[in-house]
C-alpha positions as YAML, in Angstrom:
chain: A
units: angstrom
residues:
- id: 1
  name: UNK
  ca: [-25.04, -28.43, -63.69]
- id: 2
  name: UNK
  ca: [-23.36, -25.58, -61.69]
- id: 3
  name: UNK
  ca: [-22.51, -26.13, -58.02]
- id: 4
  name: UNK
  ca: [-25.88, -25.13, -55.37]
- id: 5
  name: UNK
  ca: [-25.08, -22.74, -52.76]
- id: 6
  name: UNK
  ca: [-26.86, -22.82, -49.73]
- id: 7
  name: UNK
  ca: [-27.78, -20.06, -48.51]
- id: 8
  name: UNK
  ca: [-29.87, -21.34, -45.05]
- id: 9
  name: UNK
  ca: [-31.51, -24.09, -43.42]
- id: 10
  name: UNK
  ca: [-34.25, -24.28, -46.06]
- id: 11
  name: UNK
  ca: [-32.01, -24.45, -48.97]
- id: 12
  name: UNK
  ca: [-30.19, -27.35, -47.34]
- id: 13
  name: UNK
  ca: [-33.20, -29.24, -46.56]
- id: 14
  name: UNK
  ca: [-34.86, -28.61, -50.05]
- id: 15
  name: UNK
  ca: [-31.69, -29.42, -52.33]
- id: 16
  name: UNK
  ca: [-29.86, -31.74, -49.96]
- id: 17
  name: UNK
  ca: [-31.83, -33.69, -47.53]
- id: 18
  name: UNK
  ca: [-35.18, -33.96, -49.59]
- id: 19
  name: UNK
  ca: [-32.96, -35.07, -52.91]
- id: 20
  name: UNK
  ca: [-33.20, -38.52, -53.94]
- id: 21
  name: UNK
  ca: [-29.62, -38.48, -55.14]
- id: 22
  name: UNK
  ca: [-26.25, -38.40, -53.17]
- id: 23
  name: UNK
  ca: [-24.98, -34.87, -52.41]
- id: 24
  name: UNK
  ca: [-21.48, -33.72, -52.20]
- id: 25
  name: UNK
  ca: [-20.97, -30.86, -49.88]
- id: 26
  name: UNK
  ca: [-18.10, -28.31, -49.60]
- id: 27
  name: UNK
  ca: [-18.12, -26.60, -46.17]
- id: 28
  name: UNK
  ca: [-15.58, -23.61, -46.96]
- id: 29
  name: UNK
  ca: [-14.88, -19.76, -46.32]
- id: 30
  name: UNK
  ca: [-13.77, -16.72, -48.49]
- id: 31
  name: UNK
  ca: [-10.78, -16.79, -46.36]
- id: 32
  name: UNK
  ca: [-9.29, -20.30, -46.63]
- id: 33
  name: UNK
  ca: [-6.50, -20.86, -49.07]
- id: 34
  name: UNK
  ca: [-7.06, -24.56, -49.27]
- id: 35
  name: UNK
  ca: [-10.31, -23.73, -50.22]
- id: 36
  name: UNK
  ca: [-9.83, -21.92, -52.65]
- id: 37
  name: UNK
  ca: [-7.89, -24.33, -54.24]
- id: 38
  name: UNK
  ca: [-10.81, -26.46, -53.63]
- id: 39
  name: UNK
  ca: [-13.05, -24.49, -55.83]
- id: 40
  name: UNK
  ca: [-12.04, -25.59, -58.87]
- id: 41
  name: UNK
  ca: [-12.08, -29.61, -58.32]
- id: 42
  name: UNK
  ca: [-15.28, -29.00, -56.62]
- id: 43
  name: UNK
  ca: [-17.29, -27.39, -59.51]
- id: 44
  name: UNK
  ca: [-15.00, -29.98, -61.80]
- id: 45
  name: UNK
  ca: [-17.02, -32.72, -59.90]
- id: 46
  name: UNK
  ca: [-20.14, -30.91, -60.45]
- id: 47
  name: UNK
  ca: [-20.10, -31.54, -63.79]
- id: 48
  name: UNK
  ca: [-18.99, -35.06, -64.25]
- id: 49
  name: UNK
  ca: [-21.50, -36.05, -61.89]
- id: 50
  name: UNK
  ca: [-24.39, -34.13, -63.21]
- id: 51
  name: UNK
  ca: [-27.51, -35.77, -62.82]
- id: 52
  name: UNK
  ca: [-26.46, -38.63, -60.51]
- id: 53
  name: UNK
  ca: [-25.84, -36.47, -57.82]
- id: 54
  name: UNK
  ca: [-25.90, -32.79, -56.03]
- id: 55
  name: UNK
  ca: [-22.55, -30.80, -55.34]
- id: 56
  name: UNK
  ca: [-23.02, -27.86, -53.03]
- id: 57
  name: UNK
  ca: [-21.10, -25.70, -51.61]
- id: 58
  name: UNK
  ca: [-21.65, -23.53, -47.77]
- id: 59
  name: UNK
  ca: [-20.07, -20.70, -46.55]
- id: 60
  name: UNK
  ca: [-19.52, -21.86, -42.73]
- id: 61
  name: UNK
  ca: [-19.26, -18.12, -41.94]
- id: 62
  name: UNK
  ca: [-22.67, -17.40, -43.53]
- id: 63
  name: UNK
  ca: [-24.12, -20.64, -42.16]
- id: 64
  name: UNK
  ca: [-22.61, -21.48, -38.03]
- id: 65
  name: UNK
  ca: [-25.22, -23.24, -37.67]
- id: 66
  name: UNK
  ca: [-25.43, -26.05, -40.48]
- id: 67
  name: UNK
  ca: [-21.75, -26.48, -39.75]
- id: 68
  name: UNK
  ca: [-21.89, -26.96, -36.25]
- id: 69
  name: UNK
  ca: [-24.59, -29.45, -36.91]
- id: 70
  name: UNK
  ca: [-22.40, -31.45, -39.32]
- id: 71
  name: UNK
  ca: [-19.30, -30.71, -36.31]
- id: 72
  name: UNK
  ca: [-17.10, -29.14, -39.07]
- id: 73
  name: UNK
  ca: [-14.18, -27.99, -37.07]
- id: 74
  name: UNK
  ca: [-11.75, -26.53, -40.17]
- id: 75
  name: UNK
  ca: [-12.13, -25.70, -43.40]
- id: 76
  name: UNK
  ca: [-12.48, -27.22, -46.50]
- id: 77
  name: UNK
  ca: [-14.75, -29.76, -45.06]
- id: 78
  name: UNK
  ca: [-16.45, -32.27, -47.49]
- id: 79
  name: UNK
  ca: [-19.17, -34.32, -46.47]
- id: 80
  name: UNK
  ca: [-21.02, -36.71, -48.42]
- id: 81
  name: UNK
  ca: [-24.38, -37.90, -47.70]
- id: 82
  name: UNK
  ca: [-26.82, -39.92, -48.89]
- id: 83
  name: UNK
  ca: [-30.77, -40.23, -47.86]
- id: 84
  name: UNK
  ca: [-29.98, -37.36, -45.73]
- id: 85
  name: UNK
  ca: [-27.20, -39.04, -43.56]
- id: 86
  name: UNK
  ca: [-23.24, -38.48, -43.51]
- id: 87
  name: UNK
  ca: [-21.75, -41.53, -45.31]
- id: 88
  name: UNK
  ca: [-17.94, -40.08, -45.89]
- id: 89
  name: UNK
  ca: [-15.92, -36.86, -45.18]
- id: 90
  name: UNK
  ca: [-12.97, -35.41, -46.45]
- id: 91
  name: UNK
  ca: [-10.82, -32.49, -44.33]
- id: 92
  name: UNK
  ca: [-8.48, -30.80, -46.42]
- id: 93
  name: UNK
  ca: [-7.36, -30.60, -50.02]
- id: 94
  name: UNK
  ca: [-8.23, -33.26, -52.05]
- id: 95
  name: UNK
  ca: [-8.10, -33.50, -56.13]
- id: 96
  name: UNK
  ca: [-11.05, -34.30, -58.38]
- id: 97
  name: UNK
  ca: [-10.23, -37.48, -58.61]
- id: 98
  name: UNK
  ca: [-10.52, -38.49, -54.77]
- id: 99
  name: UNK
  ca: [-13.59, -36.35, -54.53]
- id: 100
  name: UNK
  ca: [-15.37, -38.16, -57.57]
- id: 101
  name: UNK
  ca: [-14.06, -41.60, -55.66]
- id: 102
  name: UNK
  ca: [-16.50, -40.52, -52.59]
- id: 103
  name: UNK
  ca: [-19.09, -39.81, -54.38]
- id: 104
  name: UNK
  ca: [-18.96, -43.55, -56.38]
- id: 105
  name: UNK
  ca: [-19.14, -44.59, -53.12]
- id: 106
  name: UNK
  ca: [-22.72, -44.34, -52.30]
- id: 107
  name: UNK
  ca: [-23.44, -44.39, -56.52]
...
């Protein structure tokens, strides 16, 4: 399964918040080095976890408003949530492996 991206409001509350299944979200922007390196260990995340849970990714430039609502203050910014509510966050670079740990979290 690839990585979502949200485009809006809607798309966050129809693959995110109305998903029975954990979601992984990357708050990020073209311009942010660390997120690019991001990218990569994102989407790797994607697919070990396909199935038992959604990986998305938002473009905080695109979308102020979701990431105001979440109070993402710098970029990468990954936020975990479950039944629609924030149960971990990340700030920064992090590897697969830490990402994948958050996510067996609220597995």
């Amino acid at each position: 399964m690839a990585v979502i991206t949200i485009n809006n409001e809607a798309d966050f509350n129809e693959h995110i918040l109305k998903s029975d299944k954990p979601a992984l979200v990357d708050f990020w922007a073209p311009w942010c080095g660390p997120c690019k390196m991001v990218g990569p260990e994102v989407e790797a995340v994607a697919e070990m976890y396909e199935g038992k849970a959604i990986v998305a990714k938002i473009n905080v430039d695109e979308n102020q408003q979701l990431a105001s609502e979440y109070n993402v203050m710098g970029v990468p910014t990954i936020v975990v949530l479950k039944n629609g509510k924030e149960v971990n966050r990340i700030v920064g670079y992090r590897p697969r492996k830490e990402l994948g740990a958050a996510l067996d979290g609220v597995l």
